[in-house]
C-alpha positions in Angstrom: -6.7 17.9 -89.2 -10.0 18.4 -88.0 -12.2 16.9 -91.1 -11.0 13.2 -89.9 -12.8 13.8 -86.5 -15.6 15.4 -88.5 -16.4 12.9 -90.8 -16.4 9.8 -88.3 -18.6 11.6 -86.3 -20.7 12.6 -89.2 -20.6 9.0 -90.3 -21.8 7.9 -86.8 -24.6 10.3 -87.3 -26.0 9.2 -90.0 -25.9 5.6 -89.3 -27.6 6.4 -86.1 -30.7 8.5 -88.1 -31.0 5.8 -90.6 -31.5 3.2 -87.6 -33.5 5.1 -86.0 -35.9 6.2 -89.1 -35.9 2.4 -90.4 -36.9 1.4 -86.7 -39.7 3.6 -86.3 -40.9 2.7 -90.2 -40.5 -0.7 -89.0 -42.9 -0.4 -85.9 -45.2 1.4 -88.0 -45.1 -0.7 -90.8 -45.5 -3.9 -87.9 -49.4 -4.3 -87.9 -49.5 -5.6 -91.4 -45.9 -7.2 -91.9 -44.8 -8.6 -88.4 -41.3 -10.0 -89.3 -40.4 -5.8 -89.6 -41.2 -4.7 -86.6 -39.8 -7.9 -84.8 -36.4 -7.3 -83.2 -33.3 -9.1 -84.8 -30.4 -7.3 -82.6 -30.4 -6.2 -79.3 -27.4 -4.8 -77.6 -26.3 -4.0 -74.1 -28.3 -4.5 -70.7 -32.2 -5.1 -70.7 -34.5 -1.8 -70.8 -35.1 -0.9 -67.2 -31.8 -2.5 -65.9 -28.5 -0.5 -65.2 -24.8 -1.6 -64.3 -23.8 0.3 -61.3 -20.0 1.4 -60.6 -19.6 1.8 -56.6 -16.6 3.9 -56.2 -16.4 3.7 -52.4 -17.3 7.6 -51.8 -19.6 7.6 -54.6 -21.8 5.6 -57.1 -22.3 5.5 -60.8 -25.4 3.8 -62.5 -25.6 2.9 -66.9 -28.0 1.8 -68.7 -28.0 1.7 -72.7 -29.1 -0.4 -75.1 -29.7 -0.4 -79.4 -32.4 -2.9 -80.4 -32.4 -3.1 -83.9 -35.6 -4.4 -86.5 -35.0 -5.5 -89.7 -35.7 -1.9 -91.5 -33.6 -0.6 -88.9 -30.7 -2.7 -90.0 -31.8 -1.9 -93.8 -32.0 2.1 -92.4 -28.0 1.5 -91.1 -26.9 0.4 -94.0 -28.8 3.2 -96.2 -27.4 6.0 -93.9 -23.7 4.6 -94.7 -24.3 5.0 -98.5 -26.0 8.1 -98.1 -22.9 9.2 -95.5 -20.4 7.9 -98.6 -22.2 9.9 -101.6 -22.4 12.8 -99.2 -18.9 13.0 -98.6 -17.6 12.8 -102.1 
């Protein structure tokens, strides 16, 4: 019952290391191809910004965001294959 939990989470991981190994190849890569270190997708607030929740008593500040290059898009998809081979 547990290897459903497992897996998604498992899946999620690897997406997220393949974004985030495709990103940083992309930055490093950027100086002599500048379309791969450009940023194609950017989720969520702007870096620096938060939401804030004011519960009365209490508050709550957020801040997240995924800002994604073109390797790091590549990187995604690559970490989903390599999550579907792994898991057969």
């Amino acid at each position: 019952m547990h290897t459903g939990r497992r897996s998604i989470g498992l899946a999620i991981l690897y997406i997220i290391i393949g974004g985030v190994v495709g990103s940083i190849v992309g930055q490093l890569l950027q100086p002599m191809w500048p379309v791969l270190g450009r940023s194609l997708l950017v989720v969520g607030s702007e870096p620096g910004t938060t939401w804030t929740f004011d519960l009365g008593i209490m508050g709550v500040r957020l801040g997240a965001w995924m800002q994604l290059n073109l390797l790091g898009m590549i990187g995604v998809v690559v970490g989903l294959i390599w999550y579907q081979r792994s898991a057969i």
